[in-house]
N, C-alpha and C positions, 0 to 999 in steps of 0.2 A: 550383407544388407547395408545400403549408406540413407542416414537420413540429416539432411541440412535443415536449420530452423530458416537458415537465411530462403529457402522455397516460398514463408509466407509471406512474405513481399516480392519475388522473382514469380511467382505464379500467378499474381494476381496483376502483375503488371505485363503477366502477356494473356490474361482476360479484358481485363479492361484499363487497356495502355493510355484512353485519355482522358479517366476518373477525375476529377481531385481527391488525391490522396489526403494531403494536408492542408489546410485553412491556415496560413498565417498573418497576420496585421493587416488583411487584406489581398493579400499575394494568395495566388492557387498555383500547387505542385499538381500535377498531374501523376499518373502511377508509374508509368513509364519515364514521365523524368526523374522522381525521385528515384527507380532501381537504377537509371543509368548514371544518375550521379554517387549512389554508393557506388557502385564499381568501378568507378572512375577516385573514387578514395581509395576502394580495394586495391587497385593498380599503386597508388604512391605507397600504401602501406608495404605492398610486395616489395618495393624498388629499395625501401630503404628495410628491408631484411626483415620484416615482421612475418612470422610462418605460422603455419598449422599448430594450435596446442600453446602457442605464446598466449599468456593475458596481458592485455590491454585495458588499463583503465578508462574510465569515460567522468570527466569532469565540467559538465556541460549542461548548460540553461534549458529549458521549453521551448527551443527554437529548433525549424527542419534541419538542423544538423545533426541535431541528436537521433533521429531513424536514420538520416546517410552515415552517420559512425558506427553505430550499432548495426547494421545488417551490413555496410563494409566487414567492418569485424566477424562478424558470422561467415561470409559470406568467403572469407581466407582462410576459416576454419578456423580463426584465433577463439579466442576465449573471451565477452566480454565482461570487463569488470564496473559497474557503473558504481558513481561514489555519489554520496550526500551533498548538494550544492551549496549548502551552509556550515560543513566542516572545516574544523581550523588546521592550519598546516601540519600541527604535533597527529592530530587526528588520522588525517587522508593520510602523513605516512608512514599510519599504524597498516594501512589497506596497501600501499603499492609494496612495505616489509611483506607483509602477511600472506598477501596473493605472489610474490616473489613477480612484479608487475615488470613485463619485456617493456613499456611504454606507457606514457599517458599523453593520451588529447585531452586538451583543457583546452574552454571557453576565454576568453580575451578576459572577462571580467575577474573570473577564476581565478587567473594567474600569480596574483598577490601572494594567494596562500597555497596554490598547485605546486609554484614555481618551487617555492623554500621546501617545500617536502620532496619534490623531485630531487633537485640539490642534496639533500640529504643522503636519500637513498639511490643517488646515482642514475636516475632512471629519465631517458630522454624525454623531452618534452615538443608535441606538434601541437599549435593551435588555431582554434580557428575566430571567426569574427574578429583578429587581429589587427591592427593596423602595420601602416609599410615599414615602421619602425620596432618593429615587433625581434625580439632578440633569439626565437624560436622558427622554425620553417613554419608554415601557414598550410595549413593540410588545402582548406576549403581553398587559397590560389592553385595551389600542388595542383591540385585535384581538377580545376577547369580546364588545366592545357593537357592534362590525359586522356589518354584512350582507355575506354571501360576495359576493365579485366574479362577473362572468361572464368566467370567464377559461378555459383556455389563451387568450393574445395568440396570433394566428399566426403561425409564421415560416418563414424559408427552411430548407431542409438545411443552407446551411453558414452559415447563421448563427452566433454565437459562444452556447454553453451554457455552460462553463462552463472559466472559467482559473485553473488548476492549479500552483502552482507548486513546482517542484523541489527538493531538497535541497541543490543549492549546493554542494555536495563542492569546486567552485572556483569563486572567485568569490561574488557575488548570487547568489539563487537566479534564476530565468526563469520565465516565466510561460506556459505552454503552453496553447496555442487550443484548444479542444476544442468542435467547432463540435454541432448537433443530430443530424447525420446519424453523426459520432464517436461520441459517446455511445448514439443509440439501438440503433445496428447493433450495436454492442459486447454493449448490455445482451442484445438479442434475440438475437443468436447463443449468447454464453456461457449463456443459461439456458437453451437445448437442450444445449449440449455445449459446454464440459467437466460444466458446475453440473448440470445436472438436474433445477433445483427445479420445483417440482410445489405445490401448492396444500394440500398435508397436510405440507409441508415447514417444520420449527420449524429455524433458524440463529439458533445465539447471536452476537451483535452484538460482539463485545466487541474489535473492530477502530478505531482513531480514525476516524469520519464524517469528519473532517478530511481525510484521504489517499482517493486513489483505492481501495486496495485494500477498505479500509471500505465507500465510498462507493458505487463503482460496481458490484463485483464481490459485495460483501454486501446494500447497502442497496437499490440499486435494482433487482438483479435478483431480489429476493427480496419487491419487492413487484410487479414484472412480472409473474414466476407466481403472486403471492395467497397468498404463503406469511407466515409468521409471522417477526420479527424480534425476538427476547430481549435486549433492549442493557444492555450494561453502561458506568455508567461512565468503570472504568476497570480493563483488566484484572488481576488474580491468578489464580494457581490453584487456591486451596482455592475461592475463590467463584464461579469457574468452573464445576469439577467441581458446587459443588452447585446452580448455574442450569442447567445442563443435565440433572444428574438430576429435580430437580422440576418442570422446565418441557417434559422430554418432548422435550430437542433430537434431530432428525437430522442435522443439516447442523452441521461445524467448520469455519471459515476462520482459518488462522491462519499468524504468521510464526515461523520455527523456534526462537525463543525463548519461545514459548506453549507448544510442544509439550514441549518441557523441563522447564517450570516444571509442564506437566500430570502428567509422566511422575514429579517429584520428588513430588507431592502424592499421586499414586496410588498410592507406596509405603506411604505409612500409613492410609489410605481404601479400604477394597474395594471402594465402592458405583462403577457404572457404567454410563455412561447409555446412553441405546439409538441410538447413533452408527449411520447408516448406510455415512457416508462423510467424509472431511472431504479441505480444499484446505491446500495450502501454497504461499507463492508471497511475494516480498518479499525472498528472500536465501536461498541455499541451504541445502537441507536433510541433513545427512547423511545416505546410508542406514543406518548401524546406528543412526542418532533414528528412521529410517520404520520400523525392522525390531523396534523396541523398543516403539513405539507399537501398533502392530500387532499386538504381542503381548499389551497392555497390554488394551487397548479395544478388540479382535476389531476392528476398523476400519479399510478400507482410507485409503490417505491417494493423492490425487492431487498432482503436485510442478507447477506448470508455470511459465508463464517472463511477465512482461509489463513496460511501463514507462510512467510517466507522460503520456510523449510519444504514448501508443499507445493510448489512453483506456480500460482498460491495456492487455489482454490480447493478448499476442501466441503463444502455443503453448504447451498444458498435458497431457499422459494422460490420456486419457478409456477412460470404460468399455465404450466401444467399440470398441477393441482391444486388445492386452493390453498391462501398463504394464509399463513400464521402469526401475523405480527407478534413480536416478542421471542419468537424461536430464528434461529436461519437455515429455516426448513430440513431437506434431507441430503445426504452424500449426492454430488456426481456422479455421472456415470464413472464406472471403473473403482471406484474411490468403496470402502469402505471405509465404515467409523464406528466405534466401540465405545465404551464409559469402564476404564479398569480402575481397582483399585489404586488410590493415588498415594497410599502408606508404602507400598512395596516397590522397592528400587529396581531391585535383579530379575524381576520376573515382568509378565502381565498376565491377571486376572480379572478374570471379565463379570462386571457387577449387571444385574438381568435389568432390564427397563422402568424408568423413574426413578432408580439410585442416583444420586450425585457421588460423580469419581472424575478420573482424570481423561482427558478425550483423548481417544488413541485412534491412528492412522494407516492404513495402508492401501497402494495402490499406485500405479501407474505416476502420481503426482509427488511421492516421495523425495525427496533429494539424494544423492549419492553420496551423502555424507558431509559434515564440517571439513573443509579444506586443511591439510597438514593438523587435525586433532583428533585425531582416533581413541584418544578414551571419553572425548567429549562425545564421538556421534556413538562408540558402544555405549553411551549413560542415554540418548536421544531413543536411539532404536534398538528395541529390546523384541525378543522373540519374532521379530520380523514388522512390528507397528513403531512407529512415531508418537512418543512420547510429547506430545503438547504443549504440557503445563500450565495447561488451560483444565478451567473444574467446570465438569455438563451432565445434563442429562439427558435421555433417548426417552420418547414419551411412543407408548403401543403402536404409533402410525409409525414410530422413527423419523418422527420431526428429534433434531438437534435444539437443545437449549444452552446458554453462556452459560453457567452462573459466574465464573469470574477467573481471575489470574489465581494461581495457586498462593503466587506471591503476593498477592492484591488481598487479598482472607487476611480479614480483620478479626482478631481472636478479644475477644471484651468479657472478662471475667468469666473465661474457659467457654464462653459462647458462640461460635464460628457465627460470622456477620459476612454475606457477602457485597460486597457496596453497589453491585450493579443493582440488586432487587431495592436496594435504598435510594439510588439516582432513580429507578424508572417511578419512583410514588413521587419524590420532591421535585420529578421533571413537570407533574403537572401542578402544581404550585402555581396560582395565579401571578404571584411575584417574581417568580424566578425563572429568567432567559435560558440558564445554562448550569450545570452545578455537574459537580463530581465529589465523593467522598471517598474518604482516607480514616487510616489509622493513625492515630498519633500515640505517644508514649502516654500511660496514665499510672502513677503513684500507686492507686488503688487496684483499678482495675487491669492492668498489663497493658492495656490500650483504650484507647478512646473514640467513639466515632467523631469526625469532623466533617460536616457538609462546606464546601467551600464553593461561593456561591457567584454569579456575577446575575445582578437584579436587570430588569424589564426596564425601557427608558421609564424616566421620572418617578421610578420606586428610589427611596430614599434608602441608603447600606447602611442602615443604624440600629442600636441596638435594640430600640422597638419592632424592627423587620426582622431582625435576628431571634427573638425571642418569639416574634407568631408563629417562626416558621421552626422552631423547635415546638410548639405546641400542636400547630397542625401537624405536624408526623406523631408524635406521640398518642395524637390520638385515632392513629391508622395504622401505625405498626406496631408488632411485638415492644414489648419494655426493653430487653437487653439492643434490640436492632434503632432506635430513633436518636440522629444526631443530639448531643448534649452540647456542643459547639458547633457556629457558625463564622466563618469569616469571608468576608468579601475579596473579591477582587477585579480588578475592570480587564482581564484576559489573562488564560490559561497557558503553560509553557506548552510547545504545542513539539512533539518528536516531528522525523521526515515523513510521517504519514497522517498526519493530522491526529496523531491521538493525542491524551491529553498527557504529560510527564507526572505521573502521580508520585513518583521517588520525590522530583523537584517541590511539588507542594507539602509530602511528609515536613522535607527537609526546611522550607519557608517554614513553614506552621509549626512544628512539633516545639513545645516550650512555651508558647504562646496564649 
């Protein structure tokens, strides 16, 4: 049995060869030009000795080069390794060591710090967006005077497509297997349900191609179903708002700091676009940002739940039964999901519904493992599920709930706090834009809650603001659960996925 991921852009581009594939600055690719310009990279990749099973890293902007590398890459059978657009050179050549990387394409811009880690770890360098002076071969010139390859290479199911690598929150980041059968099951289920897309479906891009949620949940299932893909470099939200009204979007994918900065822009902009529906997923969303949004842009929002590890998607609200704001709904198809004991290492025991324990995995979306660290993925996958490290519960329909990172459990005088249930009550806070809470160190109590807050234009960050809004929780939450410190901030450290860096604000605050 051979199955290539690179099909989901070779198939649809002999459905429908004169689509727009992709939206960029104005320029329209077509379906058919963009597969024949992958395989026309595919071809220079061959020439200069790139095979079957080699990884290739991918150091590359929100521009159509990033689907012509990536499905070249697929599409030779390599392996692709896509890197963080904002890592620093010691970083990316913790990734090209790590992946043991036959190559990397790097973006012109990139280079600065591509280059010095390449150098380092010896590993060739082609670029693209280059100029003529460019001390690298230039894949995108390579690649215009070739003849397309005859590619997809064939491969197995669990061949290796494409290693992912994690945010690191401890430690290196790891490198997650995402073999072909990973990926394409993923793609073809979500683009029935949750996503929906459909072939008259325009989704603005304006996700990093870099991370899964980009990648797999925007990029490739939205060329699966032959829909249109609007990429933004990089995103804002006044240029948001006006790429999706000009460009006709229906499909939002965003993480709950897009929706914010969408909801801040639409107070002085009426125009709005003709949203059918849009996703969230990457870090929790408060309901009163869903109930705001919704109000905002007539637009339902779907929340749901996935990880890296899971190439992503593990359980979101679909229009299929009725949503749950505040949960992200139920498993995918294929996908189960559990709540085990989150005390026991060696084993998994399964706690009955509306327990809080650890969300455990299995199915078709799995990963095949941390790349070169096998006692890492034996401590990940135990008894045949995926270990999370995310804390939930299952409610009698088998809606999925967050309650939070394992790591994120704020312990306050032996009282387990979870700070998601403390953001969704101070999200709706009249004065407060945006907030996330943290542990910090306390004397007394082992730890301390801190709302760390960024206030509404013309609310004043002072300690008169500080102190209503420690009173107004106190008087809606448990005693042990209501921030006792507040600090401001005019923006949050934000990882590659738009979540928020809650290590980084520990480590800001803690002392303070």
């Amino acid at each position: 049995m051979t199955l290539s991921a690179a099909a989901i852009l070779a198939e649809t581009a002999r459905r429908r060869p004169d689509h727009p594939a992709v939206v960029f600055e104005g320029e329209r690719t077509g379906y058919r030009e963009l597969w024949d310009d992958a395989r026309r990279y595919a071809a220079v990749l061959l020439d200069r000795g790139f095979r079957a099973g080699d990884r290739i890293a991918l150091l590359l902007p929100n521009t159509p080069h990033f689907p012509k590398v990536y499905f070249a890459v697929l599409a030779i059978g390599a392996v692709a390794v896509p890197v963080h657009g904002l890592l620093r050179s010691g970083e990316i050549e913790h990734v090209l060591r790590d992946s043991a990387a036959a190559g990397l394409v790097c973006g012109a811009g990139m280079l600065p710090e591509g280059d010095v880690a390449a150098k380092a770890t010896g590993v060739p360098v082609l670029t693209v967006l280059a100029d003529a002076e460019s001390a690298h071969p230039r894949l995108d010139v390579l690649a215009a005077a070739a003849e397309p390859a005859d590619v997809p290479v064939p491969r197995a199911p669990d061949d290796l497509a494409v290693v992912l690598y994690t945010s690191g929150t401890t430690g290196h980041p790891k490198g997650a297997m995402i073999t072909h059968l990973n990926l394409v099951s993923n793609v073809a289920t979500t683009a029935v349900a949750p996503f929906g897309f459909g072939p008259s479906d325009v989704l603005l891009g304006c996700l990093p191609l870099f991370h899964t949620f980009g990648q797999i949940c925007g990029m490739a299932t939205c060329f699966l179903a032959g829909g249109t893909l609007v990429l933004m470099s990089r995103f804002d939200g006044r240029s948001a708002l006006d790429l999706m009204v000009t460009e006709g979007c229906t499909v939002f994918m965003g993480v709950p700091t897009m929706y914010l900065d969408l909801l801040d822009v639409a107070a002085a902009d009426p125009r709005r676009p003709r949203l059918d529906r849009a996703f969230s997923g990457g870090s929790a969303l408060p309901v009163a940002v869903l109930e705001r949004f919704e109000e905002v842009f007539g637009c339902p929002i779907y929340e749901g739940y996935g990880l890296t590890e899971t190439s992503p998607v593990v359980a979101y609200n679909q229009v299929h039964w009725p949503r749950r704001p505040g949960t992200v709904g139920k498993p995918i198809w294929g996908v189960e999901v559990e709540i085990a004991r989150a005390d026991l290492a060696d084993r998994i025991e399964l706690l009955p519904s509306g327990e809080v324990g650890e969300i455990v995995i299995r199915g078709h979306n799995v990963m095949a493992g941390y790349l070169g660290r096998p006692e890492a993925t034996a401590e990940a996958i135990v008894d045949g599920w995926f270990r999370s490290g995310d804390l939930g519960a299952k409610d009698a329909d088998g809606y999925l709930s967050i309650v939070d990172r394992k790591k994120d459990m704020v312990i306050r005088g032996g009282h387990n706090v979870y700070p998601r249930e403390v953001e969704d009550l101070l999200a709706r806070h009249p004065d407060i834009a945006q907030v996330s809470v943290i542990g910090v160190p306390d004397d007394r109590y082992g730890e301390e809650i801190c709302a760390v807050v960024r206030t509404r234009p013309g609310v004043a960050a002072d300690q008169a603001c500080a102190a209503g809004i420690v009173e107004w929780a106190k008087a809606r939450i448990a005693p042990y659960k209501y921030p006792r410190l507040v600090r401001f901030t005019l923006e949050f450290p934000l990882g590659p996925s738009g979540k928020v860096l809650k290590r980084d604000l520990v480590a800001r605050y803690a002392g303070r």
